[in-house]
N, C-alpha and C positions, 0 to 999 in steps of 0.2 A: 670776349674775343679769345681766340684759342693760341695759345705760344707753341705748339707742337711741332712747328719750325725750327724751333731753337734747337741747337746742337744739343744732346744730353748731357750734363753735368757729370765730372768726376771726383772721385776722390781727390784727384790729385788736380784738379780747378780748385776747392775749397780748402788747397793749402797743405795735403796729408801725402806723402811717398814712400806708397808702397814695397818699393824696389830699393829703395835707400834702408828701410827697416829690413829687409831679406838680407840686404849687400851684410850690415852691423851682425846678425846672427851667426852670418859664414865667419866672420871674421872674429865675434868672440871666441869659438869655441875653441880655438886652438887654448887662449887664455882660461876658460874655463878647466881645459882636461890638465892641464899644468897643475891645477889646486885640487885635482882628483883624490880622494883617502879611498882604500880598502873601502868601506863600506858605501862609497860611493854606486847607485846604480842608475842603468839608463843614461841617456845622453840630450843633454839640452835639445828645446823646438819642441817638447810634448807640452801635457797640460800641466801637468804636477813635477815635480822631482822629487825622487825615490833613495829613501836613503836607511841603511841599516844599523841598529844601535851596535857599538860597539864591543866585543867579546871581554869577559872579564870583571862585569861589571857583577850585582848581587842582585841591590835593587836599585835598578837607575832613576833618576828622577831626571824629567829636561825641562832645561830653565832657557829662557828665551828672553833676547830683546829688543830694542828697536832705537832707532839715531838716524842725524841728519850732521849735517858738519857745521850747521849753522850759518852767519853772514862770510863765515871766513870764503865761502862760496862765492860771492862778489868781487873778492879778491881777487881770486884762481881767473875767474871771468874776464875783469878788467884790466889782466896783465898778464892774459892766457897761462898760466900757470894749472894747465890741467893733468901733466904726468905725475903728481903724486896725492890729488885731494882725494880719490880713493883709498888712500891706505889712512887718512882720516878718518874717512869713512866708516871701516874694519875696526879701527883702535876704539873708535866711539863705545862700537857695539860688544867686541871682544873682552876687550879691559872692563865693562860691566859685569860681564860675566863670569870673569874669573875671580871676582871680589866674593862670590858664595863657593868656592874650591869647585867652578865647574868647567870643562874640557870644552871647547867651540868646538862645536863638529861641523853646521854649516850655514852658507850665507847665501843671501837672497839680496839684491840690488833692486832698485827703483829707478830710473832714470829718467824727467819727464824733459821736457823742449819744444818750443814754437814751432821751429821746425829742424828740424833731423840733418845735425852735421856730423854724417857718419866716419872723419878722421877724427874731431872732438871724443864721438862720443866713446869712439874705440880708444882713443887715449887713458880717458875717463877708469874705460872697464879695464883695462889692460894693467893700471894700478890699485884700481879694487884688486883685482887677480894676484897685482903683489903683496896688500895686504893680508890675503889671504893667506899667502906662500907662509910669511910674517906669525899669521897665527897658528898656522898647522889645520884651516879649515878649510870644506872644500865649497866652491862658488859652485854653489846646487845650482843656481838657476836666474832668472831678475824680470826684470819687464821694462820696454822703453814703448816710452807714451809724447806719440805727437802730438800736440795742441796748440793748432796755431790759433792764437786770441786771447790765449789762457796766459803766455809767453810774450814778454819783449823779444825781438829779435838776437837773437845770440844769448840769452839766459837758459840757463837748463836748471832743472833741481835737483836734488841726491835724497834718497833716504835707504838705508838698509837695516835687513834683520835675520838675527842670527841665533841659531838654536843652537846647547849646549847638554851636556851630559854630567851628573853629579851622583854618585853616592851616597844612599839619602845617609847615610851614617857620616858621612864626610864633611856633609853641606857647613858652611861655616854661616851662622846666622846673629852672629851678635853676642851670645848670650853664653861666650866661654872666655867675653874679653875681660878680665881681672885688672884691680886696681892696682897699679904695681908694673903690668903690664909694658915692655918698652914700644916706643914709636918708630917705625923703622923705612925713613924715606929712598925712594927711588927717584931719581932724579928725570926732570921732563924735558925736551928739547925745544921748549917755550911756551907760549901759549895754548900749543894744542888746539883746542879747538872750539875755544872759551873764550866769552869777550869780545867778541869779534866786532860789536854793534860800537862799542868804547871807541876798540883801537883804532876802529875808522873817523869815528871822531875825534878822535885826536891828533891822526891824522890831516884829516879836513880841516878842522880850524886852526891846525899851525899852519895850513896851505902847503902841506910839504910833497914833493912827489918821491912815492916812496923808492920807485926803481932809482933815482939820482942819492938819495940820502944815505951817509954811512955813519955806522954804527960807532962808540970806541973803540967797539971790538975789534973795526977793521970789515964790521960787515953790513954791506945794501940790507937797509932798513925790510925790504923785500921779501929778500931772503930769510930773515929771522922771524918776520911774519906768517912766512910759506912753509917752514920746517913745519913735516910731517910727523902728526902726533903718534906717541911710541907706543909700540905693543909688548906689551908687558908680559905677555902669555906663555912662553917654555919656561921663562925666569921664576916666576910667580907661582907656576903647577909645581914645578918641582922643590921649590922653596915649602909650600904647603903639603906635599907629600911625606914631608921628614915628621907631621902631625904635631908640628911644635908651632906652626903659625892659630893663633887663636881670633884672628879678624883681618879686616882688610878693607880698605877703601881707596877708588876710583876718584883723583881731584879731577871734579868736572867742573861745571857751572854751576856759581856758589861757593867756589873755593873752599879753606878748611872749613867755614863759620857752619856752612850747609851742610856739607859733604860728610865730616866725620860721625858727625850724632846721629847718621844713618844704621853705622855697624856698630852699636856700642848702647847697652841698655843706660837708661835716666838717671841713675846713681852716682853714675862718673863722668870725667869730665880731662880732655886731652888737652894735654900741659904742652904748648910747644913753644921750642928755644928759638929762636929768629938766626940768633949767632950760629947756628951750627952747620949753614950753610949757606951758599957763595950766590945770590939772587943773578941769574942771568942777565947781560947787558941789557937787551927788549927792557925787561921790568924794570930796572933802571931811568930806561928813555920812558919810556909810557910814566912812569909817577912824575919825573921830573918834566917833561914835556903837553903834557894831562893835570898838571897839579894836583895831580889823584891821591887821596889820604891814605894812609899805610892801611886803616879798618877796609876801605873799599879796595885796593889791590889787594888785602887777601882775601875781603867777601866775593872778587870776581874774576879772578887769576888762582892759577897752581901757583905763580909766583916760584918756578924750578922743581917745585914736588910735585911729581903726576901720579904716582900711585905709593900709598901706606899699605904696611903691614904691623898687625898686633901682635907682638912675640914675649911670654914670659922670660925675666930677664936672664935665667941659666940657659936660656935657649938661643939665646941671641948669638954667640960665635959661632953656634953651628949653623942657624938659619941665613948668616950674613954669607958663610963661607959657600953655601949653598947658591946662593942670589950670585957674588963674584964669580965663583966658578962658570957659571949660564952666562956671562958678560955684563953683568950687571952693576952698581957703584954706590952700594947700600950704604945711607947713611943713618946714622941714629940722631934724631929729631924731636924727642922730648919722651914722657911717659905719661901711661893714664894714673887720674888719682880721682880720689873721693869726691861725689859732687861739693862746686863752688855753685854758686849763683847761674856762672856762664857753662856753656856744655862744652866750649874750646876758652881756652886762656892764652895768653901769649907774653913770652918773657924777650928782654935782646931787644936789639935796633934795627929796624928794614934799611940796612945801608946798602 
């Protein structure tokens, strides 16, 4: 029997809006041209975006990477919190890349959802856009993807990627970091973007609701969860430009146990002092609240240090003075030494 009676089907019957993804385009581009660089070319809605290496370089090398922000996204989701998980976003991908001395030239967003809440989702892009401001890169381009089925109702997802520019004689790879060497922390505005699966459990099983609960600090449980992870990136270029920084690490996920023995050849082994700096209220309430043991908050938190640098030690006033000057609050955090057993050690008390 023949259904040719039936009304034809649309795209926008099986869930997909068309006109909602056009409305989002008009409306990022103002956001996009904001994070425009010089080498910026062409104009979002093509297929590619077009971009030029920068003048000045010898031999570039471009290093590239990729990030998501992880469950802290559930958060943003369940407490609308969507004006600043873009610049999570950015910091994921950015601050990777600055760990090998390389320049974020540009970024690329992903944005997928059931279906298409084009204030959402412009919120969303509008703080990618300031993360970018943040890094000095320009939002070349993204892609939103409606998938209704693929999606609970009001979930969206994030992932971005971002290309960078390096001097291959520049590149910092590990393997100029000397024993002897000092640890030279940058302080993190909490979590970041690490943890996230813990925190919600910790959350959950003290039954707490995080927008009523306060901190000592004096601040909504919320709020301290929601701070946007930091970008490291004018600070950290121009710190490594003085050619005295000899490594560098991104605390991500994994915290220092994973994270360090990344930039740092098998020989040695980073010595850090607990005491030498002030653990942010958050990690406070998550160990005591979590009964999480000091080994797991640092194998899964920055626990306040989000980004190292490896600096020989006559190097160190000039390189800190460097970091302060950019706004920065360089603290020294241990040094490397000769391998022990362990590839991190830890001295002090997580008070």
């Amino acid at each position: 029997m023949s259904h040719n009676h039936q009304k034809g089907l649309t795209y926008r019957d099986a869930g997909v809006d068309i006109n909602a993804g056009n409305a989002l385009i008009e409306r990022i581009k103002p956001h996009a041209k904001r994070t425009a660089r010089r080498e910026s070319l062409g104009a979002l809605g093509g297929f590619g975006a077009f971009f030029k290496i920068p003048e000045g370089y010898r031999n570039p090398v471009l290093v590239s990477g990729t990030d998501g922000v992880g469950t802290k996204l559930k958060l943003a989701i369940q407490h609308h919190r969507h004006k600043q998980i873009g610049e999570d976003l950015v910091a994921m991908c950015v601050n990777d890349l600055i760990v090998s001395n390389a320049e974020p030239l540009f970024f690329l967003d992903y944005y997928a959802t059931g279906q298409l809440d084009v204030d959402i989702a412009e919120a969303v892009i509008a703080s990618i856009a300031n993360g970018c401001e943040l890094a000095g890169c320009a939002l070349a381009g993204g892609e939103t993807a409606e998938m209704p089925g693929m999606y609970q109702t009001g979930d969206y997802d994030l992932a971005g990627f971002c290309v960078g520019v390096a001097e291959e004689s520049n590149i910092l790879d590990g393997s100029r970091v000397r024993a002897g060497d000092v640890i030279i922390g940058l302080p993190s505005s909490g979590p970041h973007s690490n943890g996230y699966s813990l925190i919600r459990k910790v959350i959950t099983n003290a039954g707490i609701n995080p927008v009523a609960e306060e901190l000592a600090s004096g601040e909504l449980l919320i709020d301290a969860v929601m701070k946007p992870t930091r970008i490291y990136v004018k600070a950290v270029l121009q710190a490594m430009a003085t050619g005295h920084v000899s490594g560098a690490v991104h605390v991500t996920g994994g915290g220092f146990q994973e994270n360090l023995p990344r930039s740092f050849d098998s020989n040695l082994t980073a010595s850090i002092d607990l005491d030498s700096w002030k653990r942010p209220t958050i990690f406070k309430w998550l160990k005591a609240e979590g009964n999480v043991g000091t080994e797991e908050m640092l194998r899964t938190f920055n626990c306040g240090i989000g980004f190292i640098l490896f600096c020989p030690p006559e190097h160190v006033t000039i390189v800190s003075q460097v970091l302060t000057t950019a706004g920065e609050h360089p603290l020294v955090i241990g040094e490397l030494i000769q391998r022990t057993p362990q590839p991190v050690v830890f001295s002090g008390a997580f008070a």
